[in-house]
C-alpha positions in Angstrom: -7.2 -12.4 -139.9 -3.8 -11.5 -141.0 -0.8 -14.4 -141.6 0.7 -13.5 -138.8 -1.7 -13.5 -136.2 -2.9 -16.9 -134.0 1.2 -18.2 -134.0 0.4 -18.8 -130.2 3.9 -16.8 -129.8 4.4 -16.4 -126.0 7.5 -14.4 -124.4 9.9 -16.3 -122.5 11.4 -15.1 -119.4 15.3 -14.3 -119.4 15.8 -17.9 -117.4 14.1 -19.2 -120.7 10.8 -20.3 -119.0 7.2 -19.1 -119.8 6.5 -18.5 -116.3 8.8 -16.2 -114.2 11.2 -18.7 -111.6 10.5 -18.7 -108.2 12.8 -20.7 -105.4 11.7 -21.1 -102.2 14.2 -21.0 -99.2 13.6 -21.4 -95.2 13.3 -17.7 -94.9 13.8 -16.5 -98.3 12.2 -16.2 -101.3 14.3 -15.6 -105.0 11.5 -14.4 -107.8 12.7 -13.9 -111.0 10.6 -10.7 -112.6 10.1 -10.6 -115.9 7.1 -8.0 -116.4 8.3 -4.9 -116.2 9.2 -2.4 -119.5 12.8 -0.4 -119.0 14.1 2.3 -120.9 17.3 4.3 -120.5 17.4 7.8 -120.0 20.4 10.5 -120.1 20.6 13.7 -120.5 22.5 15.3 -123.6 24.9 17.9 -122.7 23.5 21.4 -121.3 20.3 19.8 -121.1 20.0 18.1 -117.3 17.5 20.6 -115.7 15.5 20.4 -118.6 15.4 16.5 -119.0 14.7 16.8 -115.5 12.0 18.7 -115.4 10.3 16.9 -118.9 11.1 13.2 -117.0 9.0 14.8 -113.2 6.6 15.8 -115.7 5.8 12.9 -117.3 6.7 10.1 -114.4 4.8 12.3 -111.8 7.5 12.4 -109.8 11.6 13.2 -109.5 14.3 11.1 -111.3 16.2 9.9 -108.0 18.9 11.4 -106.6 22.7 10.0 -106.9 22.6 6.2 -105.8 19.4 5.8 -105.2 16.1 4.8 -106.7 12.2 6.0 -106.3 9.1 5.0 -107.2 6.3 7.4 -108.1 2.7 5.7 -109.0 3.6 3.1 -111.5 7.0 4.4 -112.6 10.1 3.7 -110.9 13.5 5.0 -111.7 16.9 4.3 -110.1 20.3 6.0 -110.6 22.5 4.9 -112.7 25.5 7.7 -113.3 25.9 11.2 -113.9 22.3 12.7 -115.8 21.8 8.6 -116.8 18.9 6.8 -115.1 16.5 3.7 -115.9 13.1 4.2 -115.4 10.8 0.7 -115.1 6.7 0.4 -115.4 4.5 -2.4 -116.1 5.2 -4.5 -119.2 1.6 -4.7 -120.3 0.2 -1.3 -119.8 3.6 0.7 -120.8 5.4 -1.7 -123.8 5.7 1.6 -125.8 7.1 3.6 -122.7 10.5 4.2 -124.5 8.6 6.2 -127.0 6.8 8.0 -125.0 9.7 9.1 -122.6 11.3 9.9 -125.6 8.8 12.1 -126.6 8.7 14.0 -123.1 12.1 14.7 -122.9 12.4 15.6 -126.9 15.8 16.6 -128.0 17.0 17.4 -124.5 17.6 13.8 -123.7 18.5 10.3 -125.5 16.4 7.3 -124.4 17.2 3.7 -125.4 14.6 0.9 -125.0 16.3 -1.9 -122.8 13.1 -4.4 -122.0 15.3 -7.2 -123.3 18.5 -5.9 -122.3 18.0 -6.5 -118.2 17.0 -9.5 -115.8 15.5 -9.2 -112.6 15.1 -11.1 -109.9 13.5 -9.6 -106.3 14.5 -11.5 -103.4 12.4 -11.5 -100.1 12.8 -12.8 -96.3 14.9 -12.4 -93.3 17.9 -14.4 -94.7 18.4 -11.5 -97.5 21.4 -10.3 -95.4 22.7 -13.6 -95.5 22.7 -14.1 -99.2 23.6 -10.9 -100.3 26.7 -10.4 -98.2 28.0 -14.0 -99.8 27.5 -12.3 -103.1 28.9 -8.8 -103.0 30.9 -6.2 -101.5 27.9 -3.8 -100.9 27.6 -2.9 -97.5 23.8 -4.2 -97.3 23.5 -3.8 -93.5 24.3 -0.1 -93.2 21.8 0.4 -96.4 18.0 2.2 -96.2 14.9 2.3 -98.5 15.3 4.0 -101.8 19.0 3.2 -101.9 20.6 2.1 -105.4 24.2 0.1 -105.3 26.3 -0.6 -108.3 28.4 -3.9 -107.2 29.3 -7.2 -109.1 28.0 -10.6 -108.1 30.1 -13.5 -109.7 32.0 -11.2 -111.8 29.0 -9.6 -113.3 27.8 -5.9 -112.8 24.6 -5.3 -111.2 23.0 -2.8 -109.7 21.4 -3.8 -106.3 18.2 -1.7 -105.0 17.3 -2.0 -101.1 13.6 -2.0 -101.0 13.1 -2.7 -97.4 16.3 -3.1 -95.3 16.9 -6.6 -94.7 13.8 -8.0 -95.9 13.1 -7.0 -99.6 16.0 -6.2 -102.3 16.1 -6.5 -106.1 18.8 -7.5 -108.3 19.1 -6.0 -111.8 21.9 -7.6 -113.9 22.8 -8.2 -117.8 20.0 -10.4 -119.4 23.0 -12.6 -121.8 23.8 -13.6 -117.9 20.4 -14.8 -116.2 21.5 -17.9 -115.6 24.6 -17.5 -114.0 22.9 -14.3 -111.9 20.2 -16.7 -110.7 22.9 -19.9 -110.1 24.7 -17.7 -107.8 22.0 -16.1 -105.9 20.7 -19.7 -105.4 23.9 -21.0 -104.7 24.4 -18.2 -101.7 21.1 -18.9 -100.5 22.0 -22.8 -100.4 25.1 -22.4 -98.3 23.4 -20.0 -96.2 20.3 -21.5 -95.0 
């Protein structure tokens, strides 16, 4: 056994827990998700069809369209600006994914691990309407699966991705701001229900 090993170190979630935070509201449920690996990727100038092509290859699927976000087997991706996208899998099977989306895409694109860069929080139920109009300008109600907003929720940037219209939406924002992302989405959800 090496000096480093059996420290019982254990990750803590961006609210600064060692289980994920879940609140419970009459029709809507706030989950804080902190199990997923994230890596950036854009393409370098010249190179979008090929980091296009090298990214279906290796996530089994498309990077999404403008605004938008997909999900192809274990992978999912979502928009993020011109030839820039993040692409999200399972923290435990696909820790090293940076790497190996680097390695795909080779010297046609630049990928930039951003697991502890990003919080998360999925939030579920009827009352999603509700909450999320309180928060942003995004036009939720006019929204459809696979769609990927950029809007700011108490003066933070986020990027907002419609799962199911109306009933399932998550909520991607700067980790450094956790707490004041989840205050306000439990704040909304207070004065709405």
């Amino acid at each position: 056994m090496g000096k480093f090993d059996n420290h019982g170190l254990k990750a803590i979630s961006p609210l600064g827990g060692h289980e994920p935070r879940v609140d419970a509201f009459t029709g809507l449920l706030i989950r804080e998700v902190a199990d997923r690996a994230l890596a950036s990727l854009a393409a370098r100038q010249g190179q979008e069809e090929a980091v296009k092509s090298a990214a279906a290859s290796y996530l089994g699927g498309a990077l999404p369209a403008p605004a938008s976000w997909s999900e192809a087997g274990v992978y999912a991706a979502w928009w993020m600006g011109p030839d820039l996208w993040m692409v999200s899998a399972p923290h435990d099977s696909h820790e090293l994914m940076a790497g190996d989306l680097k390695q795909a895409v080779g010297d046609a694109g630049s990928v930039v691990e951003q697991t502890d860069g990003w919080c998360r929080f999925d939030i579920e139920g009827p009352r999603c309407f509700d909450v999320l109009e309180r928060l942003c300008n995004a036009n939720v109600r006019a929204g459809k699966a696979g769609d990927a907003t950029r809007t700011s929720m108490e003066h933070l940037g986020v990027f907002l991705l419609c799962q199911e219209p109306g009933q399932k939406y998550a909520v991607i924002g700067p980790r450094s701001s956790a707490g004041s992302l989840h205050h306000a989405l439990v704040a909304a959800a207070k004065s709405v229900i």
